[in-house]
C-alpha positions in Angstrom: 37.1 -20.9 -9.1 35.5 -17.9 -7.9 34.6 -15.2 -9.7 36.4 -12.1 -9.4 35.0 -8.3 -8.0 34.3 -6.5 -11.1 32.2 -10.2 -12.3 30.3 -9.7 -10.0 30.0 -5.8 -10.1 28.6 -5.9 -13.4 26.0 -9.3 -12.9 24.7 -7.0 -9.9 24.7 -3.5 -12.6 23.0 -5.8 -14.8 20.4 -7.4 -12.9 19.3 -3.7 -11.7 19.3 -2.5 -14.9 16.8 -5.5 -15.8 14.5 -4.9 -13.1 14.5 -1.6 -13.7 13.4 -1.3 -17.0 10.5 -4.4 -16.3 9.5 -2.0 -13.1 9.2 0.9 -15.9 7.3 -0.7 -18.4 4.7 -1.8 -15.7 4.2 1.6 -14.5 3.6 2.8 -18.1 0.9 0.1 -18.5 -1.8 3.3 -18.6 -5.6 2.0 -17.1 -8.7 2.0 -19.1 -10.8 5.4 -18.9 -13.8 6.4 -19.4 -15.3 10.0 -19.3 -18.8 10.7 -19.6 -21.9 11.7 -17.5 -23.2 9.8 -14.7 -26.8 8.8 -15.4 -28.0 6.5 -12.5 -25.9 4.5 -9.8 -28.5 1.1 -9.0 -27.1 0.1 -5.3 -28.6 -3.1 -5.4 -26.9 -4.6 -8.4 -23.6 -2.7 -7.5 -23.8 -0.7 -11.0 -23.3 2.3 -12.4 -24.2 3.8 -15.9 -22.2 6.5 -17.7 -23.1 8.1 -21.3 -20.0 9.4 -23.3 -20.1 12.7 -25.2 -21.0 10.9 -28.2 -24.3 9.5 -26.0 -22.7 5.9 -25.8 -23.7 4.7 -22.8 -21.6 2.2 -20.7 -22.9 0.3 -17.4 -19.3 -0.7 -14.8 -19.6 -2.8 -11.8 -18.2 -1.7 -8.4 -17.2 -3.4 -5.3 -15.8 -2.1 -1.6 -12.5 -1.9 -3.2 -13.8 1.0 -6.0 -12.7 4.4 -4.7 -14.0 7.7 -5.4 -12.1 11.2 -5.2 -13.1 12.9 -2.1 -15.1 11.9 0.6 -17.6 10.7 -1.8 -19.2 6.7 -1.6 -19.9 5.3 -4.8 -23.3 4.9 -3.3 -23.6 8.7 -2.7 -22.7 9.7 -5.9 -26.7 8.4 -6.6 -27.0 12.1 -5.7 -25.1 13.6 -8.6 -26.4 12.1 -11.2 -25.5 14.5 -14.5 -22.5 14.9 -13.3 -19.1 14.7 -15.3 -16.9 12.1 -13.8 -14.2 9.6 -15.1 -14.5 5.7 -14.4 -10.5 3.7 -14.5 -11.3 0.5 -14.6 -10.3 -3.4 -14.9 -11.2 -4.4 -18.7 -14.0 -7.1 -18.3 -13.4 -10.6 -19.0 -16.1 -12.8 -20.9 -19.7 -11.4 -20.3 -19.0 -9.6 -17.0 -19.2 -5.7 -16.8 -16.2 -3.6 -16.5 -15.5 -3.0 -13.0 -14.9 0.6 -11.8 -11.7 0.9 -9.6 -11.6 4.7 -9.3 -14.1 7.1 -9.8 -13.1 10.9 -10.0 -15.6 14.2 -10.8 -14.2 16.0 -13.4 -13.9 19.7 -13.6 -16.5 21.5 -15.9 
């Protein structure tokens, strides 16, 4: 038997609906932040550290795929060290650091 125009109207209204909504909740998924000062960036382990407000310091990984805002290369931000920035970044799993994904300088 096959199934008649308005069956299959409202599987296809349904089926957008579903992905929809699944598409919505991953966009809402917010990524991990930190704000703080940049204290050092150590090229050679791939590492940067940044010290909150309330002086605790964290240490993230980054890799060629970390961005910063700008024109700016992880590596050159060695230079602006005591700036404010913000680190998004991949929660770690186990004993490995967080790894910075995007780096941004925040306004003062």
């Amino acid at each position: 038997m096959k199934p008649s125009f308005r069956t299959v109207t409202l599987t296809l209204i349904a089926m957008v609906a579903i992905v929809g909504l699944a598409a919505g909740g991953l966009a809402q998924e917010e990524q991990a932040h930190f704000d703080g000062t940049l204290l050092s960036v150590d090229v050679t382990t791939q590492t940067i550290v940044v010290e909150a407000e309330n002086q605790t310091r964290t240490t993230f990984a980054y890799d060629s795929e970390t961005e910063v805002a700008g024109d700016e290369t992880v590596q050159g931000l060695a230079a602006e060290a005591g700036t404010r920035i913000r680190v998004m970044y991949d929660e770690p799993e186990g004993d490995a650091l967080p790894m910075a994904r995007q780096i941004s300088v925040l306004e003062e």
